[in-house]
DOTORDREN-677852 format. One line per 10 residues: number of its first residue (from 1); their letters; for each residue z, x, y of C-alpha. Coordinates in steps of 0.02 Angstrom, whole numbers. Last residue first. Layout:
BEGIN
NUM = A = Z,X,Y; ...;
This chain:
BEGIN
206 = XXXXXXXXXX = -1240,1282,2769; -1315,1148,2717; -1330,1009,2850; -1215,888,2823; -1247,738,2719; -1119,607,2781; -973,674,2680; -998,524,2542; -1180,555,2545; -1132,734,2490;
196 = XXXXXXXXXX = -996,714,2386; -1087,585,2266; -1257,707,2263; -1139,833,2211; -1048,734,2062; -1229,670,1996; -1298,870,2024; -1123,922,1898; -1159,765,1782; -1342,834,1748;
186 = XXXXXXXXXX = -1261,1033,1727; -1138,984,1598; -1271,854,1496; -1387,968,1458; -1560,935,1574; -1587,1113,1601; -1774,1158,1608; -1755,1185,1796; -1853,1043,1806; -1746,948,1722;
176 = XXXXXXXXXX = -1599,955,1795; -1691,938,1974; -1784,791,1926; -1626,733,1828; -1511,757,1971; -1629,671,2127; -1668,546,2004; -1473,497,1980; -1443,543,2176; -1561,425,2223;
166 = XXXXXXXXXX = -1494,262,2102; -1348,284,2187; -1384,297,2366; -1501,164,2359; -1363,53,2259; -1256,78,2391; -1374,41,2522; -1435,-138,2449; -1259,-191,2437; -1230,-150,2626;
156 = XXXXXXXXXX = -1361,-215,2712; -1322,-388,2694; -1466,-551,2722; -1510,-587,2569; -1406,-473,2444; -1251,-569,2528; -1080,-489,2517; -936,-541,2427; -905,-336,2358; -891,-384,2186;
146 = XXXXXXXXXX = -1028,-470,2192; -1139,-404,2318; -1126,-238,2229; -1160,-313,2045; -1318,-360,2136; -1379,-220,2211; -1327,-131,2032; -1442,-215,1969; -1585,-224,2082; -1555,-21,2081;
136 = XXXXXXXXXX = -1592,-32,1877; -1748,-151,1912; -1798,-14,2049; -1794,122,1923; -1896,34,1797; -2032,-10,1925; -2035,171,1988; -2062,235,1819; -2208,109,1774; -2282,147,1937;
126 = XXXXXXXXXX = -2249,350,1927; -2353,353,1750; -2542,358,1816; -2453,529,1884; -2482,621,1724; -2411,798,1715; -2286,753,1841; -2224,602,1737; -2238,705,1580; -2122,836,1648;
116 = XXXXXXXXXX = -1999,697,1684; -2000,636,1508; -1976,787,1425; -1804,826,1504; -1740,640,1485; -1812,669,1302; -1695,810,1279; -1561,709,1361; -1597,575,1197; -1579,738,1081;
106 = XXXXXXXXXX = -1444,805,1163; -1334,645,1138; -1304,546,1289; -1124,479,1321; -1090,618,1450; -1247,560,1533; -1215,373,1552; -1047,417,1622; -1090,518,1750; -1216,377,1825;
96 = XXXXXXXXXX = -1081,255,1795; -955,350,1875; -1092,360,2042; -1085,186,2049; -900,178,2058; -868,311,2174; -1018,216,2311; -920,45,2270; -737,115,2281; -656,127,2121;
86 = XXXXXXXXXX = -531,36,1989; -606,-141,1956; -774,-60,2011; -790,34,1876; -803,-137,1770; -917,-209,1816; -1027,-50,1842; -1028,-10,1663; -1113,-186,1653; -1247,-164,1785;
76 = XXXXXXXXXX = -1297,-4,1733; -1310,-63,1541; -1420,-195,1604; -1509,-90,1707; -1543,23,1536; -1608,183,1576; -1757,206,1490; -1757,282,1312; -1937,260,1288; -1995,116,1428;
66 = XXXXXXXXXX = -2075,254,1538; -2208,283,1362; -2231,107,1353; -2271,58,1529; -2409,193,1523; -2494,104,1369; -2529,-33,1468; -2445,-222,1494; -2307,-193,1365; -2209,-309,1246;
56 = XXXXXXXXXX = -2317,-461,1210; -2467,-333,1256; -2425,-227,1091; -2414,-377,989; -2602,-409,1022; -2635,-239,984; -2558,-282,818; -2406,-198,745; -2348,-22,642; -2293,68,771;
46 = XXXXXXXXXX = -2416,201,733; -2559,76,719; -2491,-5,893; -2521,157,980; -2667,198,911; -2733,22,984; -2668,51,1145; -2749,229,1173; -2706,388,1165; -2817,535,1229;
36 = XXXXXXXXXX = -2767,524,1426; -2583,538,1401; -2599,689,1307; -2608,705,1128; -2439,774,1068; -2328,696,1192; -2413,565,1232; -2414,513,1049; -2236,534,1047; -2195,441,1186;
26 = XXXXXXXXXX = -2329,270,1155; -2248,276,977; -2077,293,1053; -2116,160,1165; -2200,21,1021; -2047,71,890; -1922,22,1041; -2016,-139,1077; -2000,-191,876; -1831,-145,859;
16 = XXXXXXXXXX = -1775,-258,1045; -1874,-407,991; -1802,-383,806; -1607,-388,891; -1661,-522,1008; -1709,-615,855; -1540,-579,748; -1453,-622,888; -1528,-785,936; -1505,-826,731;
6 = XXXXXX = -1626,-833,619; -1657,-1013,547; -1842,-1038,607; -1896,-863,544; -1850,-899,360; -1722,-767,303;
């Protein structure tokens, strides 16, 4: 198919291949190598693409490895959506967060597992992590206010819900995973407590 009659779809759909094959190039090769012995241009020969295709996608090489089966916000915001027809905001947000890990296979919570030890091995990574995280809580901000007919401008509310959420979920797969248990049982277990504690107020631990 000539490139001038694909479809939107069809594009997106090569957009999406190609960035995926970039990130789990940049993943593996971290993996194996260390962060500090792989560079750009070995990345793009194992993805099969130019350097300069590489920076149409990514703006370093430690983008790409956070962007390998990162949390969708988009995913986030949909799920959300529709929770919220049926739960309270903070409930809601927190089903999501279950939810995304009881649809996980054990290979992709595997790499959840892997990718957190890479991010304390390597802590160039924590600004490409942090930026994906707070696109995911500028989702769900926003789904919030939405639903909720607040104002993401000038209303606390939307932007502490999404806070809460989008702490617990690190707070459970750092923990998760450092305890070299990122299956999806225990995961959905620190996600449930982290939703019982802010919604008790956080006591103190007794």
């Amino acid at each position: 198919m000539d490139t001038a009659t694909e479809t939107p779809g069809l594009r997106e759909l090569k957009k999406q291949m190609t960035r995926d094959a970039i990130a789990n190039a940049a993943f593996t090769l971290t993996l194996e190598k260390g962060l500090d012995h792989v560079t750009v241009e070995e990345i793009s020969r194992v993805a099969i693409v130019s350097p300069r295709t590489f920076s149409n996608y990514f703006s370093s090489k430690e983008e790409a490895v956070i962007s390998a089966g990162a949390l969708d916000p988009d995913e986030f915001a949909a799920a959300l959506r529709e929770a919220l027809a049926e739960a309270p905001p903070l409930q809601a947000v927190y089903e999501v967060n279950s939810a995304y890990f009881l649809s996980r296979t054990d290979e992709q919570l595997e790499r959840v597992r892997l990718m957190v030890g890479l991010v304390e091995q390597y802590p160039s990574l924590l600004a490409s992590q942090a930026a994906r995280f707070a696109d995911l809580e500028a989702g769900l901000r926003a789904v919030v206010a939405e639903r909720t007919e607040t104002d993401v401008e000038t209303d606390l509310y939307p932007w502490l819900v999404a806070s809460a959420g989008v702490s617990g979920l690190k707070a459970a797969l750092r923990l998760s995973a450092s305890a070299g248990d990122a299956g999806r049982d225990r995961t959905v277990e620190l996600v449930q407590e982290a939703l019982n504690l802010f919604s008790d107020g956080l006591p103190v631990p007794h």
